[in-house]
C-alpha positions in Angstrom: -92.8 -228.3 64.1 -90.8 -230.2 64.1 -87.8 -228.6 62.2 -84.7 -227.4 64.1 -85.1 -224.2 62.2 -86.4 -222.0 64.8 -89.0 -222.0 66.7 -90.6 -222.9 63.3 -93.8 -223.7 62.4 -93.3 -223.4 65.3 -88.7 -224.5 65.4 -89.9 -227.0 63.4 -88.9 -229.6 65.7 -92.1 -227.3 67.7 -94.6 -225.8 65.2 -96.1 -226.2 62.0 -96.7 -225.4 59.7 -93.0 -226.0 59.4 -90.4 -223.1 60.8 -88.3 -221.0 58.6 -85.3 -222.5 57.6 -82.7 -219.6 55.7 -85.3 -217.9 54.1 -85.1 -219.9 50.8 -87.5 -220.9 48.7 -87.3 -224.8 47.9 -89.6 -227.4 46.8 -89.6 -230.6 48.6 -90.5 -233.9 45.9 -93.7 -235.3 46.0 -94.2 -238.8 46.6 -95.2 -241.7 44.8 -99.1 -240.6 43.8 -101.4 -243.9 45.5 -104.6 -242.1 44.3 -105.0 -241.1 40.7 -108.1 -240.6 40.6 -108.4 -236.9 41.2 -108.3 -235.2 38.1 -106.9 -231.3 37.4 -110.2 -230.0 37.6 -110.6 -231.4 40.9 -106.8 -230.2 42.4 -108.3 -226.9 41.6 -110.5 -226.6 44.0 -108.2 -226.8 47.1 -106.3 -223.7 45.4 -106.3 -220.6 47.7 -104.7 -219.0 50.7 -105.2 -220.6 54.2 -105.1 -218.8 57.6 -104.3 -219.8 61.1 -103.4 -216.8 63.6 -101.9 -214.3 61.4 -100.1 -216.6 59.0 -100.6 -217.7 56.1 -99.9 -220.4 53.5 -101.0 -220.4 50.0 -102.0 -223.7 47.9 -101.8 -224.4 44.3 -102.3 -227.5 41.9 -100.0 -228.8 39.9 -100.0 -232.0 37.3 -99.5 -234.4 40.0 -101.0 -232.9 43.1 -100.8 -229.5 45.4 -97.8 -227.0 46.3 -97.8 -225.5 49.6 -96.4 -221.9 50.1 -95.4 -220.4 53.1 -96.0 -216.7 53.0 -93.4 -215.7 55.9 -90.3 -217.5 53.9 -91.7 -218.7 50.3 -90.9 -222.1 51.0 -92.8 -224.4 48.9 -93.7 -228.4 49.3 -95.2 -230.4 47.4 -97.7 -233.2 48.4 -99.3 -236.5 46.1 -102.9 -237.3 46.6 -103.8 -240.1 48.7 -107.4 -240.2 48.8 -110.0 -237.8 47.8 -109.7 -235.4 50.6 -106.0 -236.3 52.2 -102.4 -235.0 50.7 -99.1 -236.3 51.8 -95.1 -235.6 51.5 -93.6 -238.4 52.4 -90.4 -237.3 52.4 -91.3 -234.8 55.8 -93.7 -237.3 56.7 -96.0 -234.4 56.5 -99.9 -234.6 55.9 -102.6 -232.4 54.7 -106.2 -233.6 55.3 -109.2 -230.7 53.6 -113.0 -230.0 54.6 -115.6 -230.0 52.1 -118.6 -228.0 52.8 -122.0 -229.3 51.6 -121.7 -227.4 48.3 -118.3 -229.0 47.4 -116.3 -226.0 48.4 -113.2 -227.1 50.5 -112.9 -224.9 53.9 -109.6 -225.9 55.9 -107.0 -227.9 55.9 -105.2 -229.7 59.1 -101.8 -230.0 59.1 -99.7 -231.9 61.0 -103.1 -233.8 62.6 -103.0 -230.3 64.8 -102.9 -227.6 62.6 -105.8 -226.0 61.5 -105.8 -223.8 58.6 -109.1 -221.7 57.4 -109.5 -221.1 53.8 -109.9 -217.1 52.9 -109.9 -214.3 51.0 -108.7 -211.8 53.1 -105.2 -212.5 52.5 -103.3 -209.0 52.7 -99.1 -208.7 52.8 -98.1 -208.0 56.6 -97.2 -204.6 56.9 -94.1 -203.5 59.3 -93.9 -200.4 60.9 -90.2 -200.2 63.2 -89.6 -198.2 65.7 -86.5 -197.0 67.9 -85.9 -198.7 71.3 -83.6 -196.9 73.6 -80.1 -199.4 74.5 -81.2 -200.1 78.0 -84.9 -201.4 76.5 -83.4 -204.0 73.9 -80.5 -204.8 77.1 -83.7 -205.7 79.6 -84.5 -208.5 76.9 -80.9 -210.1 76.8 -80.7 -213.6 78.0 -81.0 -217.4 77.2 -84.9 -218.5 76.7 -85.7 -222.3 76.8 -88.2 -224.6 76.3 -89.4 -228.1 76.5 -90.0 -230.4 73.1 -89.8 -233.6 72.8 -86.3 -234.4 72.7 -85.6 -232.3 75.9 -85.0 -229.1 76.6 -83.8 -226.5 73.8 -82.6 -223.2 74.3 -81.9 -219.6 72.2 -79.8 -216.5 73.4 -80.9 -213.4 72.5 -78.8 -210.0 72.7 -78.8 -206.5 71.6 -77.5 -205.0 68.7 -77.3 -201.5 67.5 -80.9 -202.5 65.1 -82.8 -204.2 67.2 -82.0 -208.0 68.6 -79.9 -211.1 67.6 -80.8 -214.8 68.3 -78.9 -217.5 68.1 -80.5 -221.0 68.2 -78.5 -223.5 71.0 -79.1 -226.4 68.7 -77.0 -224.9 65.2 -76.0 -221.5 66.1 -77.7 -220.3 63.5 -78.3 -216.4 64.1 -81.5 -214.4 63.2 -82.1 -210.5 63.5 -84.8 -209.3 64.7 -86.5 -205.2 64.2 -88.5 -203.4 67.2 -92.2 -202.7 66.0 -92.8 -202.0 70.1 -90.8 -202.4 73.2 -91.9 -205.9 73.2 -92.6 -206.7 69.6 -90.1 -207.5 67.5 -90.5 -209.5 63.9 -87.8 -210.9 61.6 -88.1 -209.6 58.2 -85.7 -212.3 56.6 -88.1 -215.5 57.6 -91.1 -213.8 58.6 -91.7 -214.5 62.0 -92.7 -212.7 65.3 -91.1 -212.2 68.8 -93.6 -211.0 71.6 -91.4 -210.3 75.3 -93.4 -210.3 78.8 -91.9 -208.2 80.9 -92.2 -207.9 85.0 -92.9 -204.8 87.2 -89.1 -204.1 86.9 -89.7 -203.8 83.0 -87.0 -207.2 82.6 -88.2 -210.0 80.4 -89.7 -213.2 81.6 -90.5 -214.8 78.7 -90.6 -214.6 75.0 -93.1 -215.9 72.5 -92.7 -217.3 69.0 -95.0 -217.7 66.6 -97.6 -216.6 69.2 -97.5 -220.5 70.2 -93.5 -221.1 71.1 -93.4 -220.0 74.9 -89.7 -219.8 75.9 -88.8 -219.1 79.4 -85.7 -216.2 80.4 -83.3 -218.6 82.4 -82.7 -216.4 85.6 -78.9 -215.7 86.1 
């Protein structure tokens, strides 16, 4: 992903399915449609909610072709048929390509030629429980984090507050909060997204996850 909107899915300069990007829900244009010959009935069938990890995303038809939701930000983009099976928006350069089971019923989606989504029916709301960190926990996890993509190395800072954490994101300075759920968890209810610290014997942070697939590393001081 990838967006520069963190860490997205994964920043989505790192992760798919694209990252949150100010919370905002939006619909991207669809492309010119190359294949018409899917018809309503058909577009139906891809409807449903989609899993990977503990995400989800959420597809309907339309006249023209399928909407993607996001579920952690509502963001919504929509994609033109290009053949029977494969979906594109071609503004993002972004493609969707279904599985059909034997009996017709579509089963996943890949996103992103990596990202693969399972179709289900267990969709159920995340539910956040905070709790209180003590000042010197939420201090231990202070620091700049970086990581490798592939235009270099990118890096956040993340401090304390009197609620939980603040990052900022090197590349905008765009600034997210972040609530405790444990004294390593932490999840951003504005875009949706998780934080997961490592710490060492000395109880400091090493690293920090995003996503569950961004691995940022605490630059030592």
């Amino acid at each position: 992903m990838r967006r520069k909107n963190i860490l997205l899915l994964t920043v989505t300069v790192f992760c798919f399915v694209m990252r949150p990007d100010g919370g905002k829900a939006n619909v991207v244009a669809p492309g010119q449609i190359t294949d018409t010959a899917i018809s309503p009935a058909d577009l139906k069938s891809f409807e449903g909610y989609y899993k990977l990890d503990d995400s989800y995303i959420h597809i309907s038809a339309v006249k023209n072709g399928l909407v993607l939701e996001q579920m952690w930000d509502n963001r919504k983009i929509s994609f033109s048929p290009r053949t029977g099976l494969e979906f594109m928006n071609d503004e993002q350069n972004f493609p969707l390509k279904f599985t059909k089971a034997s009996d017709g019923s579509i089963t996943q989606v890949l996103a992103f030629d990596r990202d693969l989504w399972i179709k289900t029916r267990d969709y159920k709301p995340l539910e956040i429980k905070e709790v209180q960190l003590k000042a010197s926990e939420l201090k231990a996890l202070e620091g700049k984090y970086t990581m490798q993509n592939d235009h270099g190395e990118v890096f956040i800072l993340i401090r304390a507050t009197d609620k939980g954490l603040l990052l900022k994101q090197g590349w905008d300075d765009q600034e997210i909060p972040f609530i405790a759920t444990s004294d390593v968890d932490f999840y951003c209810k504005e875009r949706r997204f998780p934080l997961q610290f490592t710490k060492d014997k000395n109880g400091n942070a090493t690293q920090v996850l995003a996503f569950k697939r961004d691995l940022w590393k605490k630059v030592k001081e």
